[in-house]
C-alpha positions in Angstrom: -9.3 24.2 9.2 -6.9 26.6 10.7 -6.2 29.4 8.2 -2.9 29.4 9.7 -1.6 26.1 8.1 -0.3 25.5 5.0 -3.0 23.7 2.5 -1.4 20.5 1.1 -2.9 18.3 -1.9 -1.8 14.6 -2.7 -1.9 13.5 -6.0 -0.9 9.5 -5.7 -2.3 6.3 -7.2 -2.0 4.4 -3.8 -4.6 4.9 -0.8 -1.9 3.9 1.1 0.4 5.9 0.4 -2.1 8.9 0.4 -3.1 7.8 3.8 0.6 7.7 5.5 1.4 10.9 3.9 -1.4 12.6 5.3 -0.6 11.4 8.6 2.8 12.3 8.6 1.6 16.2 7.5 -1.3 16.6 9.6 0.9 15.6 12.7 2.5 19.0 12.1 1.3 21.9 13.4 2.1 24.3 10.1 0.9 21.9 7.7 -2.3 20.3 6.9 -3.4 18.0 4.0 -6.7 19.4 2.4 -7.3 16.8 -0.5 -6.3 14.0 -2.5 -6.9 11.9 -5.7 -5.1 9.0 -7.4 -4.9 10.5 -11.2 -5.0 13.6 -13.4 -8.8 14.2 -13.9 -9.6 13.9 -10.0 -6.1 15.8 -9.2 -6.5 18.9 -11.6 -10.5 18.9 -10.2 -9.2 18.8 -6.1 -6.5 21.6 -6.8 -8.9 23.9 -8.5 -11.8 23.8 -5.7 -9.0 24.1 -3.1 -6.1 26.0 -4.6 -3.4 24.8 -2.2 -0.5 25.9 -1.3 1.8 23.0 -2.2 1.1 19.9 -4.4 2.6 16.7 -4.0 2.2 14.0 -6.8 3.8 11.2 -7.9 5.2 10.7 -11.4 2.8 7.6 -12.0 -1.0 8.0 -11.9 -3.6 6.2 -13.1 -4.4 6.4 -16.9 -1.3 9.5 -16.3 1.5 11.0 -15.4 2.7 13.1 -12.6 4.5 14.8 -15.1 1.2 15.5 -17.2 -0.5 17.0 -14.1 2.4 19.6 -13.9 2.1 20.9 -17.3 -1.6 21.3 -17.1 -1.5 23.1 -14.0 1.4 24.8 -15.6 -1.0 25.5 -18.7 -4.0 26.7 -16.9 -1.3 29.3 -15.5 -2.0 28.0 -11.5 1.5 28.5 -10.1 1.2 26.7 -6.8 4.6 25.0 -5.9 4.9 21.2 -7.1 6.9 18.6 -5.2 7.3 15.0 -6.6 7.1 12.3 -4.2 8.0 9.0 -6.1 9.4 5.6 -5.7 11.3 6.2 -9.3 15.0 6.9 -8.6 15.4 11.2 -8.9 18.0 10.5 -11.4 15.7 9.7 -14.0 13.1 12.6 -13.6 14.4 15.3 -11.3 16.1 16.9 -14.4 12.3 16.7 -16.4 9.9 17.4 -13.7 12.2 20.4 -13.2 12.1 21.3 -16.8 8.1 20.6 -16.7 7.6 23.0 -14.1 8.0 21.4 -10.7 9.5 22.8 -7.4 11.6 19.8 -6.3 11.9 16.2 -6.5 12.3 13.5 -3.5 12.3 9.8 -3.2 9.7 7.7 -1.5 12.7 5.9 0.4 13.4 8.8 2.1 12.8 9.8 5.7 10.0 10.7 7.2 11.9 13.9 8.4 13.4 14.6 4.9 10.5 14.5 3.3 9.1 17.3 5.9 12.2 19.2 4.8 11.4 18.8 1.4 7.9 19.8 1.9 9.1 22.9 3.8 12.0 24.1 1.4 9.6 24.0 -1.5 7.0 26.1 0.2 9.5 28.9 0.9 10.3 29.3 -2.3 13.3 27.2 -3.3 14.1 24.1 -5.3 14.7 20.9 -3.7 17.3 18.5 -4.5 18.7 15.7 -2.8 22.9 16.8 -2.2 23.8 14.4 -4.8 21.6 15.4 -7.3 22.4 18.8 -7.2 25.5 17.7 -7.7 25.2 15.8 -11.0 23.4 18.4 -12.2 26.4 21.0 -11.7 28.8 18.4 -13.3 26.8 17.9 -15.9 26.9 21.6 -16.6 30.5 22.2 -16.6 30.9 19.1 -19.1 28.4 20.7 -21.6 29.8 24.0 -21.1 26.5 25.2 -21.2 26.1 23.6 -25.1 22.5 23.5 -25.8 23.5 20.8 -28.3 24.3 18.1 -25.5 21.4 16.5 -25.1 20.8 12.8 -24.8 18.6 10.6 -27.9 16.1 10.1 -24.7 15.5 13.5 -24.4 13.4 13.2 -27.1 11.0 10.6 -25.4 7.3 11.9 -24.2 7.2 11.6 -20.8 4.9 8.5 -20.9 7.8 6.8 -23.4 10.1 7.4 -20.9 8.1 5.8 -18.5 7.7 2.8 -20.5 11.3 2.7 -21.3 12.5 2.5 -17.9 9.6 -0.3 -17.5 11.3 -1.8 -20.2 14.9 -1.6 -18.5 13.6 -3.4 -15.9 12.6 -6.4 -17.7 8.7 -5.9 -17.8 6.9 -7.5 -20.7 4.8 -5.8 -22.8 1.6 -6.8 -20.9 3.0 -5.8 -17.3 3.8 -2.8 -18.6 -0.1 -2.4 -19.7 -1.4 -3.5 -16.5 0.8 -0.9 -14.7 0.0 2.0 -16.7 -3.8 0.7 -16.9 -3.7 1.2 -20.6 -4.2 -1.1 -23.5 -1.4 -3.9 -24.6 -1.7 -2.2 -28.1 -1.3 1.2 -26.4 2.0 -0.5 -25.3 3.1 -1.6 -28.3 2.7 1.6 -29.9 5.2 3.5 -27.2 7.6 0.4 -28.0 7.4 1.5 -31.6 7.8 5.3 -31.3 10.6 4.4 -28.7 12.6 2.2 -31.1 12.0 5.1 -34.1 13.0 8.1 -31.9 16.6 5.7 -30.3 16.7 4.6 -33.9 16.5 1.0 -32.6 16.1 -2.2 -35.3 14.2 -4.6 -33.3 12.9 -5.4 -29.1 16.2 -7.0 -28.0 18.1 -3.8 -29.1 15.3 -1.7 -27.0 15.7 -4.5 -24.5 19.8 -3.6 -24.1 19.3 -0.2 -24.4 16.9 0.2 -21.8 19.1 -2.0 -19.3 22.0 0.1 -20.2 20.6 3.4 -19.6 19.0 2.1 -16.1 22.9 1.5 -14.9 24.1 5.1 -16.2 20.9 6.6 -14.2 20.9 4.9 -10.9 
């Protein structure tokens, strides 16, 4: 391996995506993929033998989160620029995978060529946004006057119960939702319940609605 070239990790459930990733970055001559694993365990082991230079991970893992991974590198104080690569629309995570410690956020409908530039932009050193997001996020500012009271009831979701809400949104049932997070139906039912106690919720069809609502407000 050239010394010269930027060391890249991929932290994504699907080989395939893995795979087309890695071609795309290894086609470049600054940039070269040096490992890759589909979930938390495998992904915090890969960075810490190879200590790259970038991290790109996806905000679901098997038996995880994307947004786990960050906080435990995060935790085990290895600062190495994150970028999320996911298929989840940025509206819904840039503004936590920021707040968890992340270096910039892009969709996997994007470009081959913006996702280069995202690559790129985060290993110099800056945030990356897409235009509109930065955007929303300056709006969003001016409205709450900098008011650290205005925050949303979702806010005070875990990561994975956010995750499962926006599951929920899109009209998942409870064991769909298992099968894609790989966990348990119980384990399921217990993020219904904490969702519906945290959004002060009475029963599913009110989770139902709410999760559909805040979908259409998000993306």
């Amino acid at each position: 391996m050239s010394s010269k070239k930027k060391q890249l990790v991929i932290i994504d459930d699907h080989p395939m995506v893995r795979d087309w990733l890695g071609q795309l970055i290894n086609k470049e001559e600054d940039l070269e993929v040096c490992g890759g694993a589909e979930d938390m365990r495998q992904g915090m082991d890969v960075i810490q033998r190879a200590s790259p230079d970038l991290v790109i991970v996806d905000i679901t893992l098997k038996n995880s989160s994307g947004l786990e991974l960050i906080k435990g590198l995060r935790a085990l104080s290895m600062q190495m620029p994150v970028l999320v690569f996911s298929m989840h629309a940025e509206s819904l995570y840039a503004q936590r995978v920021l707040r968890a410690g992340a270096s910039g956020y892009i969709t996997k409908d994007c470009p081959p060529s913006e996702v280069l530039s995202a690559i790129r932009h985060v290993l110099a050193g800056k945030v990356y946004l897409s235009q509109e997001m930065t955007s929303q996020f300056l709006k969003n500012a001016r409205a709450s006057g900098g008011a650290k009271g205005a925050s949303s009831p979702v806010d005070r979701l875990t990561d994975r119960e956010l995750v499962v809400l926006e599951k929920i949104g899109r009209g998942y049932s409870t064991r769909k939702i298992a099968d894609a997070l790989q966990v348990g139906v119980a384990t399921v039912d217990t993020y219904r319940a904490r969702i519906k106690e945290k959004l002060n919720l009475q029963n599913g069809t009110e989770l139902l609605q709410f999760g559909i609502q805040w979908l259409r407000e998000h993306e």
